[in-house]
N, CA, C, O and CB atoms as a CASP TS submission, in Angstrom:
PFRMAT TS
TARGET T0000
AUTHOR 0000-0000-0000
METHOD Language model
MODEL 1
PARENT N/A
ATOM      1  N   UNK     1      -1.643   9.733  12.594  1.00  0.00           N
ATOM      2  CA  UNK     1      -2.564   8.894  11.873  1.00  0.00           C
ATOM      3  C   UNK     1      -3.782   8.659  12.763  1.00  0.00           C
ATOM      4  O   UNK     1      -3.639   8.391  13.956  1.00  0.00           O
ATOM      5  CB  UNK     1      -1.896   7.556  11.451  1.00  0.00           C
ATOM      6  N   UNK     2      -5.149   8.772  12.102  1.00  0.00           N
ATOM      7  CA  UNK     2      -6.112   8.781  12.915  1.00  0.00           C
ATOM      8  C   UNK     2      -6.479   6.948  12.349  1.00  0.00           C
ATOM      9  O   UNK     2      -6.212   6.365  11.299  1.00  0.00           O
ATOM     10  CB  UNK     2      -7.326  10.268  12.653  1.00  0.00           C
ATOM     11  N   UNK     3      -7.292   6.433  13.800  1.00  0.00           N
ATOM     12  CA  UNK     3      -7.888   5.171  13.541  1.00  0.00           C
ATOM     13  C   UNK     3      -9.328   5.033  13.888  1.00  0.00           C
ATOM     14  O   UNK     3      -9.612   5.739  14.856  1.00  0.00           O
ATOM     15  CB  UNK     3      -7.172   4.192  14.218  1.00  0.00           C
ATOM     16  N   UNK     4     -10.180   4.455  13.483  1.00  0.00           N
ATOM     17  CA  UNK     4     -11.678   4.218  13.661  1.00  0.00           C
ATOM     18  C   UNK     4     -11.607   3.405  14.574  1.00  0.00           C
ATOM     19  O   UNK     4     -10.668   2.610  14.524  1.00  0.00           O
ATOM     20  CB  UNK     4     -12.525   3.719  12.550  1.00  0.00           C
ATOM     21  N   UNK     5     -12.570   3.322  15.717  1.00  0.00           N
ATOM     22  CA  UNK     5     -12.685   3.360  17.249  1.00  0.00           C
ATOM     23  C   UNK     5     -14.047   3.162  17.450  1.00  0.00           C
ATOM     24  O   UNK     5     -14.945   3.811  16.912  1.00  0.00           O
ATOM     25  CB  UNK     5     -12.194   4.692  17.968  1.00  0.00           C
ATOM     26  N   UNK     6     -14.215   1.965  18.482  1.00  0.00           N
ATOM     27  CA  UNK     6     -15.332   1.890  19.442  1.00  0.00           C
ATOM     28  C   UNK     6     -15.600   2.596  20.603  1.00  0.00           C
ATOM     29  O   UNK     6     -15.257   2.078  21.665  1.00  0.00           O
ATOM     30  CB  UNK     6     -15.377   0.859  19.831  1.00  0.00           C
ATOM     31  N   UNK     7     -16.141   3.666  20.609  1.00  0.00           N
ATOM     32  CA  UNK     7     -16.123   4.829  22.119  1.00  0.00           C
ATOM     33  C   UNK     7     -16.835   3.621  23.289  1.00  0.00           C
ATOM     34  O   UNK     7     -16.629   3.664  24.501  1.00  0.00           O
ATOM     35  CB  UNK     7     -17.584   6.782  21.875  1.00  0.00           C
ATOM     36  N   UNK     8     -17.625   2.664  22.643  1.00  0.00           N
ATOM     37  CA  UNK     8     -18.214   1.870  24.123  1.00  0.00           C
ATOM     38  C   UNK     8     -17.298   0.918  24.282  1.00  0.00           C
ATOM     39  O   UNK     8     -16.617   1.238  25.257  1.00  0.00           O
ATOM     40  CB  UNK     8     -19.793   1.089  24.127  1.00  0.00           C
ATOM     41  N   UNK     9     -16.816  -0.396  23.687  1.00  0.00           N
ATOM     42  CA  UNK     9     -15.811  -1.420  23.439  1.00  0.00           C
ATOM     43  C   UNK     9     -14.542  -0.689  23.702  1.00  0.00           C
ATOM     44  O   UNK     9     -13.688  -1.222  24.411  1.00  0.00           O
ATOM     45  CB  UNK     9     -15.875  -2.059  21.970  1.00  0.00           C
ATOM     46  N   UNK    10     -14.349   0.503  23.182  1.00  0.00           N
ATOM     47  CA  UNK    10     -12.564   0.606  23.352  1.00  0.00           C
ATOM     48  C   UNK    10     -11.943   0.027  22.232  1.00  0.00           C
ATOM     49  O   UNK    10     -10.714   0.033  22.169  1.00  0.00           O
ATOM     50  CB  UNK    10     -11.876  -0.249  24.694  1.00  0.00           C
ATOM     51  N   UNK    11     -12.700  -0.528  21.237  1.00  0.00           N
ATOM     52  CA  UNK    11     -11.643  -1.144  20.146  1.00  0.00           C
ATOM     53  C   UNK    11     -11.245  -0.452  19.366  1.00  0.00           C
ATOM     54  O   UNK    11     -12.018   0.420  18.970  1.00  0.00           O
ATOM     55  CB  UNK    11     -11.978  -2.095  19.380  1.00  0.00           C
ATOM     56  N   UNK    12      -9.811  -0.517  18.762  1.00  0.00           N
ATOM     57  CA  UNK    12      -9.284   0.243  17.850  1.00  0.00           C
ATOM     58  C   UNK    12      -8.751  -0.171  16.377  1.00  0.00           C
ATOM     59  O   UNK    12      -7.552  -0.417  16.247  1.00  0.00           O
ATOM     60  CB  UNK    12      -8.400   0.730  18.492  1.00  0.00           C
ATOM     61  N   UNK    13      -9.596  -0.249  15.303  1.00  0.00           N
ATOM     62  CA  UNK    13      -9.157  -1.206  14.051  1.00  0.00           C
ATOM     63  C   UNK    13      -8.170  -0.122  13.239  1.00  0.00           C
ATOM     64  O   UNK    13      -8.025   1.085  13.434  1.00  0.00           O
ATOM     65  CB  UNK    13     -10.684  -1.824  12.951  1.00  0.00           C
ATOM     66  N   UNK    14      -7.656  -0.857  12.425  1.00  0.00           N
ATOM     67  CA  UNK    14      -6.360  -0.648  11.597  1.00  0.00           C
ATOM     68  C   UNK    14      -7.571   0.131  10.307  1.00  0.00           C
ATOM     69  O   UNK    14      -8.732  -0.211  10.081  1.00  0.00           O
ATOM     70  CB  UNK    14      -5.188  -2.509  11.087  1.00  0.00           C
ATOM     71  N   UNK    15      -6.914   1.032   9.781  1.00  0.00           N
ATOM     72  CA  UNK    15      -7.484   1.752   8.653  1.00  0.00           C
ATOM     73  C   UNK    15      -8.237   0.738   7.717  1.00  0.00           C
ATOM     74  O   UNK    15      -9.406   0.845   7.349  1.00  0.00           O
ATOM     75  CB  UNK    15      -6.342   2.526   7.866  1.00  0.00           C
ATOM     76  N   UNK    16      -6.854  -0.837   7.219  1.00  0.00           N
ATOM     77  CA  UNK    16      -7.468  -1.597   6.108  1.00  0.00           C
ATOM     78  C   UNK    16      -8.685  -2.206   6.890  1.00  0.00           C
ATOM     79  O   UNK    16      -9.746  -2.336   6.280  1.00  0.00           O
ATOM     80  CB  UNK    16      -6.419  -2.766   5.375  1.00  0.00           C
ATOM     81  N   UNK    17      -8.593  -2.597   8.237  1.00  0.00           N
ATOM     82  CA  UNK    17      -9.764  -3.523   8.514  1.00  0.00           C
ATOM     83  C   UNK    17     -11.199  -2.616   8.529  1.00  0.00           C
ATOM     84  O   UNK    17     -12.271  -3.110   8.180  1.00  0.00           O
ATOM     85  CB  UNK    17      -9.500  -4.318  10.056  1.00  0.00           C
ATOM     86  N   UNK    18     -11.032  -1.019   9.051  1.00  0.00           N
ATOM     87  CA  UNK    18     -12.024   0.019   8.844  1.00  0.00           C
ATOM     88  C   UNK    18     -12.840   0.267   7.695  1.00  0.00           C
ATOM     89  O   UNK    18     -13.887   0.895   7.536  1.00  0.00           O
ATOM     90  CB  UNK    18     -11.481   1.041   8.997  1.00  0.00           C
ATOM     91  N   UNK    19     -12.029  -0.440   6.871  1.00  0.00           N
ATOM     92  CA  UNK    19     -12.686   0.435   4.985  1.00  0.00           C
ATOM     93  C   UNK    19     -13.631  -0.733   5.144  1.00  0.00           C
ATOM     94  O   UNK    19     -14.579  -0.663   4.363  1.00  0.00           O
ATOM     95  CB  UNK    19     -11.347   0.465   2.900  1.00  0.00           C
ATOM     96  N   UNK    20     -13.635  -1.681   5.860  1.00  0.00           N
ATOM     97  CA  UNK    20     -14.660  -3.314   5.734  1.00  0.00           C
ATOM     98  C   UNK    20     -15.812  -3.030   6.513  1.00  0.00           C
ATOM     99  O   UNK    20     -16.959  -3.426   6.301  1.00  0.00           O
ATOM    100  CB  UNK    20     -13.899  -4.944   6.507  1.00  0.00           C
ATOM    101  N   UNK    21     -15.305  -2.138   7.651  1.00  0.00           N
ATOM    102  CA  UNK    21     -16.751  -2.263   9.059  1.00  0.00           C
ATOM    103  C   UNK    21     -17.416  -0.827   8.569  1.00  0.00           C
ATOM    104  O   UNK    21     -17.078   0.113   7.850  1.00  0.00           O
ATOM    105  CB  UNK    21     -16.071  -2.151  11.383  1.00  0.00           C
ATOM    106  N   UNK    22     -18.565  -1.205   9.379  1.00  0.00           N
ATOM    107  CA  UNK    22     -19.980   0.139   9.320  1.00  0.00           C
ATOM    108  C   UNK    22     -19.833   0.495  10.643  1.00  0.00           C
ATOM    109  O   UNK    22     -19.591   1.661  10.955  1.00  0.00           O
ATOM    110  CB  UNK    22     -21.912  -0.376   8.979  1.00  0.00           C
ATOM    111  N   UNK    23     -19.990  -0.643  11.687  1.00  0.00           N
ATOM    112  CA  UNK    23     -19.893  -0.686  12.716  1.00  0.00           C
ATOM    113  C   UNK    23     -19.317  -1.566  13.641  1.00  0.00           C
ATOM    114  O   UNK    23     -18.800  -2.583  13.179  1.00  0.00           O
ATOM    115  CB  UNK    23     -20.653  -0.528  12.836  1.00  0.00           C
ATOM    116  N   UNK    24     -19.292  -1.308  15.387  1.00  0.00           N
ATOM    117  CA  UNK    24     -18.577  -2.096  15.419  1.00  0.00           C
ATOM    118  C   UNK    24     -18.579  -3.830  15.824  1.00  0.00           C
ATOM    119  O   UNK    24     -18.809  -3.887  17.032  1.00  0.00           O
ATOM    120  CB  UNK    24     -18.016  -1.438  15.942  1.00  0.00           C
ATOM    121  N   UNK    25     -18.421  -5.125  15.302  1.00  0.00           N
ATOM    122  CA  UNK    25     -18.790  -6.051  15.271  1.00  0.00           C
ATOM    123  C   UNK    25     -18.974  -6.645  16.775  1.00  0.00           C
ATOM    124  O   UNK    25     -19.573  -7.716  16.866  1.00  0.00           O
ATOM    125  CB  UNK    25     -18.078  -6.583  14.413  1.00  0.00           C
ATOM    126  N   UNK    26     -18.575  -6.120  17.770  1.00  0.00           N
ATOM    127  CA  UNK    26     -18.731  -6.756  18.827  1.00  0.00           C
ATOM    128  C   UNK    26     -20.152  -6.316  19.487  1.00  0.00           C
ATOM    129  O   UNK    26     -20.968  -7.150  19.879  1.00  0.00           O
ATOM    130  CB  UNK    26     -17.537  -6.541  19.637  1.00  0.00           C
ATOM    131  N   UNK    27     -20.395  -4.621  19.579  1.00  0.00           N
ATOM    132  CA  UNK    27     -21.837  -3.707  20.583  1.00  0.00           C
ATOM    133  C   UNK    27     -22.389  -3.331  19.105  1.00  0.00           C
ATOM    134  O   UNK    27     -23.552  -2.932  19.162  1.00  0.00           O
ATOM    135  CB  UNK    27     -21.352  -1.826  21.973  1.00  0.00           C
ATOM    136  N   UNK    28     -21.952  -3.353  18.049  1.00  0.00           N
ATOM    137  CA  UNK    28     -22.224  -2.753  16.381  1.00  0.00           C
ATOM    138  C   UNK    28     -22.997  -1.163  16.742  1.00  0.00           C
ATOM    139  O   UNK    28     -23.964  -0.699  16.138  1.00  0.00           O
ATOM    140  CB  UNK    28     -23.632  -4.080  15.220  1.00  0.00           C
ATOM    141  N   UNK    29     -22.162  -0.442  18.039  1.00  0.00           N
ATOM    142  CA  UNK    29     -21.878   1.187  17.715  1.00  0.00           C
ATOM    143  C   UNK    29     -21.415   1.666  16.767  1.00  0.00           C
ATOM    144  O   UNK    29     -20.335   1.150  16.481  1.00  0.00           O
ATOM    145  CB  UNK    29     -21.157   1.784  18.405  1.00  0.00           C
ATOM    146  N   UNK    30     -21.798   2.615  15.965  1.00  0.00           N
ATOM    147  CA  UNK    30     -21.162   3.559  14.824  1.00  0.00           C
ATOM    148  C   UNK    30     -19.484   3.389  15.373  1.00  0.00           C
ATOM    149  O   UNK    30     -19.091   3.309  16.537  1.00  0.00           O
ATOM    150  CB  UNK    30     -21.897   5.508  14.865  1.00  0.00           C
ATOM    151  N   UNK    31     -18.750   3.368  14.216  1.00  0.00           N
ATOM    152  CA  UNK    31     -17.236   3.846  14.923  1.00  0.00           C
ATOM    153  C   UNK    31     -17.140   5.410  14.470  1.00  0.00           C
ATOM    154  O   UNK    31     -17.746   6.094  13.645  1.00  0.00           O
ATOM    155  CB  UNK    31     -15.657   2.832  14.216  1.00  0.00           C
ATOM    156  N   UNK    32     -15.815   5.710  15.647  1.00  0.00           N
ATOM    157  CA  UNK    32     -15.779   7.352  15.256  1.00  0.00           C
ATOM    158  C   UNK    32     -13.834   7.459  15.029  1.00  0.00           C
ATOM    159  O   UNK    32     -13.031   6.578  15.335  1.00  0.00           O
ATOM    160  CB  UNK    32     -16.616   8.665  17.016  1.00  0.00           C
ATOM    161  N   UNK    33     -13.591   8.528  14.543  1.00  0.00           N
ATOM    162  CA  UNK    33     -12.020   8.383  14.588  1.00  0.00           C
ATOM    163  C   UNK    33     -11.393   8.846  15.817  1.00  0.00           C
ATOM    164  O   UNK    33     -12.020   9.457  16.682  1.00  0.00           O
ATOM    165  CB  UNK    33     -11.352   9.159  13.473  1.00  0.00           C
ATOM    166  N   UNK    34     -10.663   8.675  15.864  1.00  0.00           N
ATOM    167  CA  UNK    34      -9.793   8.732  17.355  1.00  0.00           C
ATOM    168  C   UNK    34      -8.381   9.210  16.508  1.00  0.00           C
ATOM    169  O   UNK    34      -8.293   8.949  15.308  1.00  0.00           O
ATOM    170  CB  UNK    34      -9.619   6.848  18.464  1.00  0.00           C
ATOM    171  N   UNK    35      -7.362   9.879  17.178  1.00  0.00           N
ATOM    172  CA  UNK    35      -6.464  10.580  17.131  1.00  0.00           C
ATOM    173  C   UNK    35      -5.149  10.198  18.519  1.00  0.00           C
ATOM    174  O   UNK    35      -5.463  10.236  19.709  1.00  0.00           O
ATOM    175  CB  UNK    35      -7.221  11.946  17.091  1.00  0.00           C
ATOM    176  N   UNK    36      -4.119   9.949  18.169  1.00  0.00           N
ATOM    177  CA  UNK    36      -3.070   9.442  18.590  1.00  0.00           C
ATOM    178  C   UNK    36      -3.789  10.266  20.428  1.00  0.00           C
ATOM    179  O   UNK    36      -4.517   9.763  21.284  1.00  0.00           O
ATOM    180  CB  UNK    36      -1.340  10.009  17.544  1.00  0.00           C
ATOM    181  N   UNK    37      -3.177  11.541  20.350  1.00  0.00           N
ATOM    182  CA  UNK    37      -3.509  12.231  21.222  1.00  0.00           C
ATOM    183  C   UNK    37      -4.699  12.065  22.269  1.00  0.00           C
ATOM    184  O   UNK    37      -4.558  12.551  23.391  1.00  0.00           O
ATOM    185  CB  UNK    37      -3.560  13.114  20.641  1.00  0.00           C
ATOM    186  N   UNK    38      -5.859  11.395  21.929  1.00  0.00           N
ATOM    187  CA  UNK    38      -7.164  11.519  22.030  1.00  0.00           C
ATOM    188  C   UNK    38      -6.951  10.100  22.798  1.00  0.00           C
ATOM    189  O   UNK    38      -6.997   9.833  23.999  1.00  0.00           O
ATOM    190  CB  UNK    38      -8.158  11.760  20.608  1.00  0.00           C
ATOM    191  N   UNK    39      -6.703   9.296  21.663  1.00  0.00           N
ATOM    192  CA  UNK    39      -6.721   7.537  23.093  1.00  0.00           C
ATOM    193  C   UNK    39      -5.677   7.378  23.928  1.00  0.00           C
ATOM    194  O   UNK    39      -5.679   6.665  24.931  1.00  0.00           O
ATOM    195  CB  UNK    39      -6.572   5.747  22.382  1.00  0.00           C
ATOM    196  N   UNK    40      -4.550   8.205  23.422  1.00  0.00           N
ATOM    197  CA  UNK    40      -3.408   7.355  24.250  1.00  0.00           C
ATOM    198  C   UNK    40      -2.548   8.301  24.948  1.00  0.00           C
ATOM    199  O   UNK    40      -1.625   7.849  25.626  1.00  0.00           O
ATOM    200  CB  UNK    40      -2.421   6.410  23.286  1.00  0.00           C
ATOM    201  N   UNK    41      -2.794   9.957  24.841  1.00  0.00           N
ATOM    202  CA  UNK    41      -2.832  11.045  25.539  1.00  0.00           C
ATOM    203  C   UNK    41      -1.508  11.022  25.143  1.00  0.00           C
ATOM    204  O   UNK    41      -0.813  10.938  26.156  1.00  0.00           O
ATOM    205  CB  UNK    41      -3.328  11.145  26.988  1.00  0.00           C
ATOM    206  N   UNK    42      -0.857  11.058  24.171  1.00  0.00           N
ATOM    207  CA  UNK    42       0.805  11.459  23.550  1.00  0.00           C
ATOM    208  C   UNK    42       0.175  12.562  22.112  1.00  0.00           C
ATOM    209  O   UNK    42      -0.570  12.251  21.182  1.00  0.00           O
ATOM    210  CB  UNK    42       2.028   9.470  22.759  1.00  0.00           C
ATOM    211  N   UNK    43       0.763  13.743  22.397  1.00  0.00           N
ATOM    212  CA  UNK    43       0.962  14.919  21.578  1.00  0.00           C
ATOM    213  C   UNK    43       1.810  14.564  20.191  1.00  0.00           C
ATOM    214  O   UNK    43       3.023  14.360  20.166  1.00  0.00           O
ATOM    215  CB  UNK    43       1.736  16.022  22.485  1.00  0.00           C
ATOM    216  N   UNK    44       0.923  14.533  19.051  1.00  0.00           N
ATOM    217  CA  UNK    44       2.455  14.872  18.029  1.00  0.00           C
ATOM    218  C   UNK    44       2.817  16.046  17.534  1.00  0.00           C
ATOM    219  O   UNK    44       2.149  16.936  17.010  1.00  0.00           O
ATOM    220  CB  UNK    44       2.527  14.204  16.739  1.00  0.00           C
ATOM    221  N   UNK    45       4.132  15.935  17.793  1.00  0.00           N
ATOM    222  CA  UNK    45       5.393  16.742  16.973  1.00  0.00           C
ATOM    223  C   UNK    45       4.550  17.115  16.111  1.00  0.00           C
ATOM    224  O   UNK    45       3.806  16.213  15.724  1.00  0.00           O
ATOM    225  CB  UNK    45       6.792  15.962  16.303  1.00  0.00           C
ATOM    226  N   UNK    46       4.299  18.714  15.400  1.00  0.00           N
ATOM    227  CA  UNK    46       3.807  19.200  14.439  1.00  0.00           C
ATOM    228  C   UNK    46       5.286  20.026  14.212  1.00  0.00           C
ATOM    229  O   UNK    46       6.340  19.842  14.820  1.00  0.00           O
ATOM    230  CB  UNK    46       2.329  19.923  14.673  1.00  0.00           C
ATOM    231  N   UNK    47       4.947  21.139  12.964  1.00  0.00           N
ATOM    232  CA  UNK    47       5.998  21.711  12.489  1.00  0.00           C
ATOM    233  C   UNK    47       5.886  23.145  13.402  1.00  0.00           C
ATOM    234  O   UNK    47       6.856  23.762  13.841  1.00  0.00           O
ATOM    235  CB  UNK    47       5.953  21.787  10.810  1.00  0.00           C
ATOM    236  N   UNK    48       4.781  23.432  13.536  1.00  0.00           N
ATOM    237  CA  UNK    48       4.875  24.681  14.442  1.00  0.00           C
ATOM    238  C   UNK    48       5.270  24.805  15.769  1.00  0.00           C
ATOM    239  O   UNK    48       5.227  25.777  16.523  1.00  0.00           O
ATOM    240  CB  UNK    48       3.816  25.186  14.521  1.00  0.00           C
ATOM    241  N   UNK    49       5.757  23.389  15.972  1.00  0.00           N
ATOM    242  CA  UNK    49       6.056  23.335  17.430  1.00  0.00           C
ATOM    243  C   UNK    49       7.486  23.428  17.529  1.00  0.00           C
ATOM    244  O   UNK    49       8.082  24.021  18.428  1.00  0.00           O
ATOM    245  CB  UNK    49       5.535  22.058  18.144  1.00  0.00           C
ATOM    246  N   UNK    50       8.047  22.775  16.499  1.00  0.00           N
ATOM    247  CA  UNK    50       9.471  23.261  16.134  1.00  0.00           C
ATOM    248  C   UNK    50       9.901  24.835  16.350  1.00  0.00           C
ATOM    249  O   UNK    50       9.383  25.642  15.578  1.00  0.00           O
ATOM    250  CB  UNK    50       9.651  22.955  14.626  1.00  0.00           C
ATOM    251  N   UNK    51      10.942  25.393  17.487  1.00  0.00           N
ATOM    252  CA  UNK    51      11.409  26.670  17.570  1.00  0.00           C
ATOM    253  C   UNK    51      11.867  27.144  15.954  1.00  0.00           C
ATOM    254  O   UNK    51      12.043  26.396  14.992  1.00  0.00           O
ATOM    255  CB  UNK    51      12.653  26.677  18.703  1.00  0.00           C
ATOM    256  N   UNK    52      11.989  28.584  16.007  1.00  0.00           N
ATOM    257  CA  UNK    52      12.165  28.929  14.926  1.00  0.00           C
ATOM    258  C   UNK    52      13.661  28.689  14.355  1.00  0.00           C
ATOM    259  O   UNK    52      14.022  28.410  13.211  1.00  0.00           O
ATOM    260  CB  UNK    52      11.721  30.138  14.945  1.00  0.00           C
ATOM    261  N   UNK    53      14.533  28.926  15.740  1.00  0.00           N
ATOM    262  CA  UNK    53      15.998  28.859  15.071  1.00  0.00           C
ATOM    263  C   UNK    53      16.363  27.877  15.781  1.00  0.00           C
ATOM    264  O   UNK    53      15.428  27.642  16.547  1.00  0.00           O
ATOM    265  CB  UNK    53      17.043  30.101  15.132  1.00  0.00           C
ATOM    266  N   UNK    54      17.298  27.084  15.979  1.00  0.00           N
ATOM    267  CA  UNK    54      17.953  26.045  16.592  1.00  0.00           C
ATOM    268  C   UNK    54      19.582  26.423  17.231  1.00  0.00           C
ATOM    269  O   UNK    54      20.268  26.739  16.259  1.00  0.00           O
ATOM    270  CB  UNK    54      17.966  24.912  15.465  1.00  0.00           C
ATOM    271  N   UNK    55      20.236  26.480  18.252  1.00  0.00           N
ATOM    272  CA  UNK    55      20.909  26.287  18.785  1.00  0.00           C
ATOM    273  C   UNK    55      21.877  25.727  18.102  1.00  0.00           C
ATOM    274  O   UNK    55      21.855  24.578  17.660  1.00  0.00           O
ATOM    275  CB  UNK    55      20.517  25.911  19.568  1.00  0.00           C
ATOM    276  N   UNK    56      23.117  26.839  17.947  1.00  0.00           N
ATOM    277  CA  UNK    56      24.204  26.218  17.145  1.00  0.00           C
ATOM    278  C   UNK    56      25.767  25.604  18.530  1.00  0.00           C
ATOM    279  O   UNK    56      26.237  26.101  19.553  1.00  0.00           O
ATOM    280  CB  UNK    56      24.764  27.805  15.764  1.00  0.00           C
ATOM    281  N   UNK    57      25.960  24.674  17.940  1.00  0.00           N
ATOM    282  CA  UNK    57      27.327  24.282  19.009  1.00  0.00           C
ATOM    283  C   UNK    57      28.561  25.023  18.463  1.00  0.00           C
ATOM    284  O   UNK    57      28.723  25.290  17.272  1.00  0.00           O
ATOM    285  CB  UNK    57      27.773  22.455  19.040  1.00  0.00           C
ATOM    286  N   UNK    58      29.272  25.277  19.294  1.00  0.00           N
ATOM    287  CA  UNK    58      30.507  26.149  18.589  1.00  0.00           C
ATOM    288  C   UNK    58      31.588  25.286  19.655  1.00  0.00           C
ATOM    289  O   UNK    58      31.491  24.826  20.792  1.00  0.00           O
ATOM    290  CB  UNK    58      30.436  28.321  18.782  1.00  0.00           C
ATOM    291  N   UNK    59      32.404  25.333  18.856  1.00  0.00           N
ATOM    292  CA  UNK    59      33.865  24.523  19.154  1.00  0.00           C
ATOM    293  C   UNK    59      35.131  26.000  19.827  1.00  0.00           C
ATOM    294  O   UNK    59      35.654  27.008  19.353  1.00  0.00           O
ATOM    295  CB  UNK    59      34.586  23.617  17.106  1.00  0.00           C
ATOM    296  N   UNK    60      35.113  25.375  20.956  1.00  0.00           N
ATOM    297  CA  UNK    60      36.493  25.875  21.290  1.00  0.00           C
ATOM    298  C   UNK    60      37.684  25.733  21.505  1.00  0.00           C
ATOM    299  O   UNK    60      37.767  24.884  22.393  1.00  0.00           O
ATOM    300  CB  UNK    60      36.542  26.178  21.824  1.00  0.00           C
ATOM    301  N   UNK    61      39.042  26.194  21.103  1.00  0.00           N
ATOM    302  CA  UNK    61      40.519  25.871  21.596  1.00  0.00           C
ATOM    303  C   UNK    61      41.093  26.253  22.645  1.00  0.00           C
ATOM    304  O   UNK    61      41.795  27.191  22.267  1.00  0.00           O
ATOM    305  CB  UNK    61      41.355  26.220  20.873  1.00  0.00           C
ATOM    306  N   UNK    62      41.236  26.123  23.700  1.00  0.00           N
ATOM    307  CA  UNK    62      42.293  26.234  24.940  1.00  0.00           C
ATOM    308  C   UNK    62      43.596  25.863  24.707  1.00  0.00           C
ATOM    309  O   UNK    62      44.017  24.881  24.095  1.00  0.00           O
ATOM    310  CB  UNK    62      41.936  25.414  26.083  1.00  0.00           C
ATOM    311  N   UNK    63      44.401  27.061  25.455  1.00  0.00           N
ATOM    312  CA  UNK    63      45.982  26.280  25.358  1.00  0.00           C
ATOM    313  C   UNK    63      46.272  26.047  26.801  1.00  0.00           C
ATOM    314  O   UNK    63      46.034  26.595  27.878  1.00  0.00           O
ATOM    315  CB  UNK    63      47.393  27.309  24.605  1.00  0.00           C
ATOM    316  N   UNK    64      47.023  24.773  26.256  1.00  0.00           N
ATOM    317  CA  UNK    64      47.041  23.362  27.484  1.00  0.00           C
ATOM    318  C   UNK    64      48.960  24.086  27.770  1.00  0.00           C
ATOM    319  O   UNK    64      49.906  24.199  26.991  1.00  0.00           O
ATOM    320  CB  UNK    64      46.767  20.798  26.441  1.00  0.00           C
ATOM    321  N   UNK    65      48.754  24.500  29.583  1.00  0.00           N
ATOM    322  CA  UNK    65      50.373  25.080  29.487  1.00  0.00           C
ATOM    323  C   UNK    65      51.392  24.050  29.607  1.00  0.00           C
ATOM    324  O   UNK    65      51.042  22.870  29.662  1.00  0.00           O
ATOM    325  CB  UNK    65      50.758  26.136  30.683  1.00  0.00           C
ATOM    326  N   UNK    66      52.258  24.283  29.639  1.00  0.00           N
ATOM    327  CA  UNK    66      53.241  22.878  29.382  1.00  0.00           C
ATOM    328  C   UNK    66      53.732  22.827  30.675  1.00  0.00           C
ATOM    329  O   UNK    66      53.944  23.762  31.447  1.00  0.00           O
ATOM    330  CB  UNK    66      54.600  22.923  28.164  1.00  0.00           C
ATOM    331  N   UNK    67      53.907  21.516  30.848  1.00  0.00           N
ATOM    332  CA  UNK    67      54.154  20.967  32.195  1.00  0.00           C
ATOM    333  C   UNK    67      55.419  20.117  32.526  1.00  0.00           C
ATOM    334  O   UNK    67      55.602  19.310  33.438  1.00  0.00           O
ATOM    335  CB  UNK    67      53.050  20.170  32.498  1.00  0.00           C
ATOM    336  N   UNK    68      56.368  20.602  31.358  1.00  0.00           N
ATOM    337  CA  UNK    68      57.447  19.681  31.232  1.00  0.00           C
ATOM    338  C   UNK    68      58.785  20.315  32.298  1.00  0.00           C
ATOM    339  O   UNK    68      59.883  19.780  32.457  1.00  0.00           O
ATOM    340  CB  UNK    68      57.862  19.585  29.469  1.00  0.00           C
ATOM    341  N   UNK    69      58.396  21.317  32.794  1.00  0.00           N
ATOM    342  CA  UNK    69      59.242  22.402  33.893  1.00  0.00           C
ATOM    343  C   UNK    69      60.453  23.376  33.082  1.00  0.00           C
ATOM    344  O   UNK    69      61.501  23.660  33.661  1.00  0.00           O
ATOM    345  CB  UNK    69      60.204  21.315  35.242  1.00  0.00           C
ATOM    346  N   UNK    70      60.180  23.797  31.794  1.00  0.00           N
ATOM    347  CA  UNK    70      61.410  24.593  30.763  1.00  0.00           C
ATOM    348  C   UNK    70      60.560  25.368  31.034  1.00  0.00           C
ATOM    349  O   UNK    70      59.340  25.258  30.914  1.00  0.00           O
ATOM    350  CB  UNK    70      61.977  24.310  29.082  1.00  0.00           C
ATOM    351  N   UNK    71      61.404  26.507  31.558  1.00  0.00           N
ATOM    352  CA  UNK    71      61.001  27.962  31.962  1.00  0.00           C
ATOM    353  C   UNK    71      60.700  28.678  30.334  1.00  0.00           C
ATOM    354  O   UNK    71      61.205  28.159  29.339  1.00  0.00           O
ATOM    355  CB  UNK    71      62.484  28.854  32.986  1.00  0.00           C
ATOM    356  N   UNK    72      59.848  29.880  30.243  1.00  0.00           N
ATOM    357  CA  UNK    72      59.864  30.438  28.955  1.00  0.00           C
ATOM    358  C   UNK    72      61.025  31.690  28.885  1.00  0.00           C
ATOM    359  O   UNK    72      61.199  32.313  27.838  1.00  0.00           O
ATOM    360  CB  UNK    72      58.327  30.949  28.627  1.00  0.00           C
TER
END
């Protein structure tokens, strides 16, 4: 989700409070959008980043030898 942003202030308003401002009320700079990535330097998860196949777990059985001392 992108948010509208003061590049001089640093402020970052919520989409509903954005649809209200032109600019921004404190330096009244144009705001610009900003991107998760862009202010706060965290990447999102897209779908192409997802590998193609996924790693399946497979279950195995061992036989446990008996330890009760009866010869076979």
């Amino acid at each position: 989700m992108t948010h509208l942003c003061c590049p001089g202030c640093r402020l970052r308003f919520t989409p509903a409070a954005a649809a209200h401002l032109g600019a921004c009320p404190d330096c009244g700079e144009p705001l610009r959008c900003a991107s998760l990535e862009g202010t706060v330097g965290f990447r999102i998860l897209r779908l192409e980043d997802v590998a193609e196949s996924l790693p399946q777990a497979l279950a195995v059985s061992i036989a446990v030898p008996d330890r009760t001392g009866a010869q076979p």
